[in-house]
C-alpha positions as semicolon CSV with decimal commas, in nm:
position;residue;x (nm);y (nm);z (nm)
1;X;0,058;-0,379;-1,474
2;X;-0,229;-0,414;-1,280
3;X;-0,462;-0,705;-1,165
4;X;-0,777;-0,705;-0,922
5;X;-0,742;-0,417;-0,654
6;X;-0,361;-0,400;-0,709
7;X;-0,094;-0,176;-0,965
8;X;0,301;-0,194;-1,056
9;X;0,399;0,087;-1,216
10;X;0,801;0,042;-1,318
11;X;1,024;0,287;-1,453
12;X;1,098;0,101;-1,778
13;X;1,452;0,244;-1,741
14;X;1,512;0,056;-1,405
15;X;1,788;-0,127;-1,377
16;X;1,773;-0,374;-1,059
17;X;2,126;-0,396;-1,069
18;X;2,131;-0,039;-0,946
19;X;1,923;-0,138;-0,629
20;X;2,210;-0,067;-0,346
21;X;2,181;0,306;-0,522
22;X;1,823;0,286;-0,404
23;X;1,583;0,279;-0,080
24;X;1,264;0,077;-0,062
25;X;0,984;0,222;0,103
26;X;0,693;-0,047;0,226
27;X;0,362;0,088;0,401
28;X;0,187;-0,173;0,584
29;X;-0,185;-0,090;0,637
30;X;-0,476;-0,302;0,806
31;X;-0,636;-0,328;0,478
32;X;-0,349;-0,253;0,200
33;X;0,025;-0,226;0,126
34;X;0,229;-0,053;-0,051
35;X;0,576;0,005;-0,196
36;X;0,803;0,255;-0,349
37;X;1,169;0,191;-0,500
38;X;1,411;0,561;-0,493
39;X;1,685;0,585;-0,649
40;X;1,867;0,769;-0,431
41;X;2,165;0,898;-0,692
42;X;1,925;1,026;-0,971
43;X;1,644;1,116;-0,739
44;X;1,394;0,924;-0,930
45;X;1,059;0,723;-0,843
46;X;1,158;0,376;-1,030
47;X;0,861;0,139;-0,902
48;X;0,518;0,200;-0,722
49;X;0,353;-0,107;-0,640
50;X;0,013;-0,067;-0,439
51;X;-0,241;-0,322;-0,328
52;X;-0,586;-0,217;-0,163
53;X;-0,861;-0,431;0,007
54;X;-0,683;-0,702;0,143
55;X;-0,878;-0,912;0,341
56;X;-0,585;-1,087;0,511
57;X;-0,282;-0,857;0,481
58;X;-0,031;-1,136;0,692
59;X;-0,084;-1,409;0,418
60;X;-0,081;-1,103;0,142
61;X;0,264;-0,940;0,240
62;X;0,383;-1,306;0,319
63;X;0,347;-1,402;-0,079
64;X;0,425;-1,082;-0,233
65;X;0,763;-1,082;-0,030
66;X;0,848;-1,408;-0,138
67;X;0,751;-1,362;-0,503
68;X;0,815;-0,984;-0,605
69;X;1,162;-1,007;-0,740
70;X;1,218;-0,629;-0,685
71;X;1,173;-0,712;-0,347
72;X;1,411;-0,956;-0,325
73;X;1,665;-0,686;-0,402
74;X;1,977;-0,541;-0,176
75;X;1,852;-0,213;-0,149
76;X;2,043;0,064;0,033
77;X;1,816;0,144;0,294
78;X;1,503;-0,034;0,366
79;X;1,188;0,206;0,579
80;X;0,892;0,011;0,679
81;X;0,547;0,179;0,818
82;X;0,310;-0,087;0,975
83;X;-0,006;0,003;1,109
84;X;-0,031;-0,178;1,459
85;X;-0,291;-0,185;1,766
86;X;-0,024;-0,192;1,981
87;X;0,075;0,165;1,961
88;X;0,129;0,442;2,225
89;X;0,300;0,768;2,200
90;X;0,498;0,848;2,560
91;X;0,586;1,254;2,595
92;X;0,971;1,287;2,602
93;X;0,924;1,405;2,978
94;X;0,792;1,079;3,082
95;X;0,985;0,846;2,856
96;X;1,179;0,588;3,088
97;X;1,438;0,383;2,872
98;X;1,525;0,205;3,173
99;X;1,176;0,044;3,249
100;X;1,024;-0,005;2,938
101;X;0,840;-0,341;2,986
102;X;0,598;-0,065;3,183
103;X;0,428;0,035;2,869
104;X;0,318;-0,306;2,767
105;X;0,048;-0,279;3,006
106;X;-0,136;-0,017;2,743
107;X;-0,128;-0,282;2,475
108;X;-0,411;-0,432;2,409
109;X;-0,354;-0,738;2,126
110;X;-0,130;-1,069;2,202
111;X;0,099;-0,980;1,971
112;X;0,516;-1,008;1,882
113;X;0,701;-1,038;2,199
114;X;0,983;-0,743;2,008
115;X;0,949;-0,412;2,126
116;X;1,023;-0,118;1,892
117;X;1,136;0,200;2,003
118;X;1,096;0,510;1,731
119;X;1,161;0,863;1,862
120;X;0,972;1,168;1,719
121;X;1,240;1,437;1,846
122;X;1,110;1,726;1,607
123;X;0,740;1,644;1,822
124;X;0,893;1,582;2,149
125;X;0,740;1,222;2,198
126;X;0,874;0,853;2,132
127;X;0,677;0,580;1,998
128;X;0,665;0,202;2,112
129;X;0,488;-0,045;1,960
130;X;0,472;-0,402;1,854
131;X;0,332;-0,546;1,539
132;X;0,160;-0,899;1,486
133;X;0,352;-1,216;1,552
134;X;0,338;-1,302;1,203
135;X;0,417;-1,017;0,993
136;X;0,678;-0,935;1,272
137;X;0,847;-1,271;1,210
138;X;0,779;-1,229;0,761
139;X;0,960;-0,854;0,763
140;X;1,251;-1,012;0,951
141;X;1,310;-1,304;0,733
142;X;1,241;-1,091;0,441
143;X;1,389;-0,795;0,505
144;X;1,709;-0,787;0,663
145;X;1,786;-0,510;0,821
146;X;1,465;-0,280;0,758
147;X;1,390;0,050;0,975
148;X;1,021;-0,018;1,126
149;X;0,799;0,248;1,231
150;X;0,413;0,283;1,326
151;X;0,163;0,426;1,095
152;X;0,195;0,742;1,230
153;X;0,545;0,817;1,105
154;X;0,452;0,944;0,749
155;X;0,186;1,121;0,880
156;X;0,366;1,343;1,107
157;X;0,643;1,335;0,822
158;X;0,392;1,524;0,572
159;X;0,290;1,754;0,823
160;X;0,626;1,902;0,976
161;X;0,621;2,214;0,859
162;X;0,290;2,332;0,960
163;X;0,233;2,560;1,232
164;X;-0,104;2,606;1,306
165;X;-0,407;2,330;1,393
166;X;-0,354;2,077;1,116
167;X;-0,600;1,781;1,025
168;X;-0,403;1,540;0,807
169;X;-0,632;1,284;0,668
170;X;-0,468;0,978;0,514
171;X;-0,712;0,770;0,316
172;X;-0,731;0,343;0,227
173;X;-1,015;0,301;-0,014
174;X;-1,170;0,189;0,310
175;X;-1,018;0,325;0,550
176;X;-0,833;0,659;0,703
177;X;-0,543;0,758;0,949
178;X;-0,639;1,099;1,133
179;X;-0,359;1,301;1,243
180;X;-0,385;1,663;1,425
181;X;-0,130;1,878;1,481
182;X;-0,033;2,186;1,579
183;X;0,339;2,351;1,521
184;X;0,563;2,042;1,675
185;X;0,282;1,913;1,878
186;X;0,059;1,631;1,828
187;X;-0,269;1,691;1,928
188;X;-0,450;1,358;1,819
189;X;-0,414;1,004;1,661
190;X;-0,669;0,746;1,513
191;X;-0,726;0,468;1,249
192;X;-1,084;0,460;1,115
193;X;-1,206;0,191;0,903
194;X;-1,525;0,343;0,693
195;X;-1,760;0,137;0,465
196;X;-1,899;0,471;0,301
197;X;-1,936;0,864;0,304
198;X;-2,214;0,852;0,602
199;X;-1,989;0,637;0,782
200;X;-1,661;0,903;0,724
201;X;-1,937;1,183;0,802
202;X;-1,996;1,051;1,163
203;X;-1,610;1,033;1,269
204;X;-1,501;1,366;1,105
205;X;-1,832;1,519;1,288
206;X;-1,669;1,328;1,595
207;X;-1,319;1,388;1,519
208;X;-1,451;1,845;1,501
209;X;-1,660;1,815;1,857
210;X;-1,388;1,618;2,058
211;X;-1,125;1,810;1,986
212;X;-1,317;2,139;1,938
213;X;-1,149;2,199;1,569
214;X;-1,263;2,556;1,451
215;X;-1,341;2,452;1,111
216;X;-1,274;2,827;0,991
217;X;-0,933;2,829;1,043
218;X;-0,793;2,479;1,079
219;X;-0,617;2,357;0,760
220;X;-0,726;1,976;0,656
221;X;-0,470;1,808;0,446
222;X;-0,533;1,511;0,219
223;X;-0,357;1,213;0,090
224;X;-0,394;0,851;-0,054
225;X;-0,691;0,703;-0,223
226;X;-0,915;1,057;-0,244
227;X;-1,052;1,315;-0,507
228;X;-1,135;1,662;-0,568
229;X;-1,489;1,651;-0,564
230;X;-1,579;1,290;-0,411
231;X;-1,799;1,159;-0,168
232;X;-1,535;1,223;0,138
233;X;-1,401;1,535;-0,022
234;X;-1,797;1,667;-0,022
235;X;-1,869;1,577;0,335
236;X;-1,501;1,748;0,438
237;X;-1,605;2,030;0,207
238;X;-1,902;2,118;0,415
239;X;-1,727;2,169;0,727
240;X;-1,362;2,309;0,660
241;X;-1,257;2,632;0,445
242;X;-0,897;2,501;0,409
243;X;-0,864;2,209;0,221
244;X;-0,541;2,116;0,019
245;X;-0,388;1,762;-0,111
246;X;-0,027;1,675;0,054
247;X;0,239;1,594;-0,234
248;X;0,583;1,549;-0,037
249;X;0,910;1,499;-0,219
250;X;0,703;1,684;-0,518
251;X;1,017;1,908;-0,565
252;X;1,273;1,673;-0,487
253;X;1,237;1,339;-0,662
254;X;1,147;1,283;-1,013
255;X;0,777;1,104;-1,020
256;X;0,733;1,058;-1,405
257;X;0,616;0,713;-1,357
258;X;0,299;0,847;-1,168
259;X;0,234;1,134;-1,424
260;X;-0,081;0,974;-1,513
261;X;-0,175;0,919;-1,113
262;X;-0,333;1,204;-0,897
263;X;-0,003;1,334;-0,745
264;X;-0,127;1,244;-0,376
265;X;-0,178;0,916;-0,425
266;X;0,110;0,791;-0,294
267;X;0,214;1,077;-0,026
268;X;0,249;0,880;0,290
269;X;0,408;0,594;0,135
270;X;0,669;0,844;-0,013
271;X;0,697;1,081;0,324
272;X;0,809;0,732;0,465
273;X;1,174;0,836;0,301
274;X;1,160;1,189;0,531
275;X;1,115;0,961;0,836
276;X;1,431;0,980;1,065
């Protein structure tokens, strides 16, 4: 089913009374959200829902939490990604549990007074962040109990097993997360929104001189709403050799409901079920 700039694709086999076999996966954007139903026993993809180009995602998540019934489920484990301004990544080394109101300082929206604290122990950094007031206040009435983590988390869990300089390019249909990595070290974080290829063209050009990428060698990954052959794959095409699309949980979890979907799609929103 599909309406607008949203789709629900259901495994017509699902059986909602199965849900506490099952983990939902949400992935909060700051244009689109997303959400993903496991079931954990059979290892299969039972539900996909995705919405894109929200204008106002707060009032969007609000309804769709209060009217999805499969939301409304008791699911066995509940992992939610939000993207978030307030967002810094503090080096193990440095990290001071005992002072952490020090770190609000670095925030830079009025946002939820709740903290979050999500360690990255594979990359040797934790992240803190808080989200806005409002979806902050919706997730907890709505979802009781639900693991929270930044943006970044799906990211990072799609690129773990890379070892050399990684560019890991998450894409909105107007927007993209930029990731580098290199073995277990993060290298560099952003959110860009982009109106077209020109736009993209500028911040990858950017993204290369900042952090010196040699374009030769570096591999650039590639997930969400992206082609073979399109406007941002032609402009990423002209600068990098090593170009590949990021299907996590490909091997391990049965995706027939998305046979008929480019098999990256939905990578992040799926890597959110690696996340620790």
């Amino acid at each position: 089913m599909s309406h607008k700039n949203s789709i629900l694709l259901v495994d017509p086999e699902f059986d909602p009374s199965t849900a506490p076999d099952c983990n939902l996966l949400l992935k909060i954007t700051a244009d689109s959200f997303s959400y993903a139903i496991i079931d954990k026993t059979s290892n299969q993809l039972k539900a996909v829902y995705d919405q894109q180009e929200c204008n106002h995602i707060p009032q969007a998540l609000s309804a769709k939490l209060k009217n999805d019934s499969y939301l409304n489920l008791a699911f066995k484990e509940i992992k939610v990604a939000v993207y978030t301004e307030n967002s810094i990544s503090i080096p193990n080394d440095l990290f001071d549990t005992h002072n952490l109101d020090q770190y609000a300082k670095f925030f830079t929206e009025e946002q939820s007074d709740n903290l979050y604290i999500r360690p990255f122990s594979s990359y040797g950094f934790t992240s803190i962040f808080t989200l806005h007031r409002f979806i902050d206040e919706t997730l907890a009435d709505s979802l009781l109990s639900c693991k929270l983590y930044d943006q970044l988390a799906p990211v990072l869990a799609m690129s773990k097993e890379q070892q050399q300089k990684s560019l890991i390019l998450d894409f909105t249909a107007s927007s993209f997360n930029a990731v580098v990595t290199e073995g277990e070290k993060l290298i560099f974080r952003n959110y860009y929104e982009v109106a077209n290829a020109e736009e993209f063209n500028y911040y990858l050009l950017f993204i290369i001189n900042q952090l010196q990428l040699n374009t030769k060698e570096s591999n650039v990954q590639l997930s969400g709403i992206v082609h073979e052959n399109d406007h941002y794959y032609q402009c990423i095409e002209k600068y990098f050799r090593n170009i590949s699309f990021i299907t996590p949980l490909s091997d391990q979890v049965d995706h027939k409901i998305l046979d008929d979907m480019p098999a990256h799609y939905y990578s992040s929103l799926l890597a959110l079920d690696l996340c620790e």
